[in-house]
C-alpha positions, 0 to 999 in steps of 0.5 A: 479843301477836297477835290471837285469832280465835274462831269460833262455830257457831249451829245450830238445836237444836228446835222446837214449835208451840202449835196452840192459838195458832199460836205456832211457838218455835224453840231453839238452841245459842245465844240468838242463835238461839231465836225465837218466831213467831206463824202464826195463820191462815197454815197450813193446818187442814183440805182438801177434796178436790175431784178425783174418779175420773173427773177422777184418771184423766182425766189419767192411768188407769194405775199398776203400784202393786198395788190392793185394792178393800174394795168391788165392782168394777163395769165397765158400759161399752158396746161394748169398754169393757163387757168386764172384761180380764185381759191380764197376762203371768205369765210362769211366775210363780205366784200368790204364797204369801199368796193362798189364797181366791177367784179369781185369772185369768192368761195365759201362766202357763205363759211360752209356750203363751198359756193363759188361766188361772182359780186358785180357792183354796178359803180359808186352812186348807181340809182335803184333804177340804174342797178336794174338796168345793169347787168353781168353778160356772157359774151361770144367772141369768134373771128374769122375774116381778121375782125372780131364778132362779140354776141352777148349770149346772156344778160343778168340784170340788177333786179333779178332778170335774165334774157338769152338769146332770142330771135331776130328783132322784129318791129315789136321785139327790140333786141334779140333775147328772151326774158324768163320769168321770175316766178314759178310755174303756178302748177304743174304742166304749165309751159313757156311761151312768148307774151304779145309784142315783147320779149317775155316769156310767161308761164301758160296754162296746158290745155285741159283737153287733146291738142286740136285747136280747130276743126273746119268742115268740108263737101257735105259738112256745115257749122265749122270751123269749131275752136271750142266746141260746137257740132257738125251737121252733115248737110248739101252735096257730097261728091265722090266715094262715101265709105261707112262701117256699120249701118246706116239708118234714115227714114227714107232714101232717096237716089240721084236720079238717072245713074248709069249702070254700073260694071261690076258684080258688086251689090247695087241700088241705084236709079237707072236711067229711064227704068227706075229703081234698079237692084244689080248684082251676081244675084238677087235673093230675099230674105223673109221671116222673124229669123230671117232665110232665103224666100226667093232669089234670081240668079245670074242666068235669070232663072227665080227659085222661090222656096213654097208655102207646101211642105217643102216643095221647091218651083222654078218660074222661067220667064 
């Protein structure tokens, strides 16, 4: 009989370790392999960790693994390194679908115009109504007595309005911003200006003519006050020195009776007191004809040339 050859496979079937005694006991398919081995004080118990942040980034201050910080993010470097830089390529890509509060910043969303982006999400569950009413603010802080001031200087609302800064509150404008329009200028020349009782700035027609809104009338003047169109009469009493240049034109003339007489070589036609119609002045003359000349004139001693009708005779009449 020839001879048999049997052959056996010893593998490791388990393992435990008593960390009460350090005894790590191994089992197996066979006797030949189980053992127990005592490890009390060759393994490890507890580790400190002795790197820091500054000594990790030392040797390396890069990773493409995506961070949450449960924290603030504080960068207070100095000269290039106290800027916070968002200099990621989206490359058309949106914010993913989880993201839906706070602020996301982006360049290049759009893969080729190099726009810098800010997405403000206004939180999970927010109503259309809600996301209207939310906004992106600009806010001011200063400090000068140890207490902060904050004055938000801007506010871009969910639905596309934008408010800065306006006057002081008053019983019919709640806050102190303005609201400008979402519109265009429906032509040119049109400007903003307030709407009634709210903080609405809205596009108003130029006017079509000038910048005279009103014209009041005065001594002398009647049918004013004019705000569109209208005329003036000159009309009652008027007081005081009336200058025109260029003729003046009536059907008659009519004198405020009784003037006094007055004290200057200066031409005057007037009513004397208590003698009637009065010329005064250095001279009198009179001008006659189709192309009118000098006929007659009474000069200041009193004497009257009158120019004749006979060749060209001159006579004087003394009185």
């Amino acid at each position: 009989m020839g001879n048999t050859k049997c052959r056996f496979k010893l593998f490791v079937t388990g393992g435990t370790f008593n960390d009460s005694n350090g005894d790590l006991s191994i089992t197996g398919n066979n006797a030949a392999v189980g053992a127990t081995i005592n490890l009390d004080g060759r393994y490890l118990t507890s580790y400190t960790e002795t790197d820091t942040l500054q000594s990790v980034t030392a040797r390396g201050a890069s990773s493409s693994i995506a961070t949450n910080f449960t924290g603030s993010l504080t960068v207070n470097g100095t000269n290039a390194g106290a800027y916070f830089y968002v200099s990621g390529n989206a490359q058309s890509t949106a914010p993913p679908t989880t993201y839906d509060t706070g602020m996301a910043m982006v360049w290049n969303n759009s893969g080729g115009s190099r726009e810098n982006e800010i997405y403000y999400a206004t939180g999970s569950g927010a109503t259309q109504s809600e996301n209207d009413n939310a906004y992106f603010a600009f806010i001011n802080r200063f400090n000068t007595s140890g207490t902060p001031v904050d004055n938000t200087t801007l506010k871009l609302y969910g639905n596309g309005n934008l408010e800065l800064t306006g006057p002081t509150a008053t019983s019919t404008i709640g806050n102190t911003f303005w609201r400008m329009p979402k519109v265009a200028a429906p032509g040119s020349g049109y400007y903003l200006s307030k709407a009634s009782g709210s903080i609405n700035l809205v596009w108003t027609a130029p006017p079509t003519t000038g910048t005279v809104t009103s014209v009041a009338t005065g001594n002398g003047l009647s049918g004013g006050t004019i705000t569109t169109s209208g005329t003036l009469t000159m009309s009652g009493a008027y007081t005081g020195d009336f200058t025109v240049t260029g003729d003046v034109v009536a059907d008659s003339y009519r004198f405020r009776a009784n003037h006094s007489n007055p004290t200057t070589s200066t031409a005057t036609f007037y009513d004397q007191a208590n003698e009637g119609p009065t010329i005064s002045g250095f001279a009198v003359c009179l001008r006659t004809g189709s192309t009118p000349a000098q006929t007659g004139k009474l000069n200041s001693s009193g004497t009257f040339t009158v120019s004749g009708d006979i060749g060209s005779l001159w006579f004087t009449i003394r009185y």
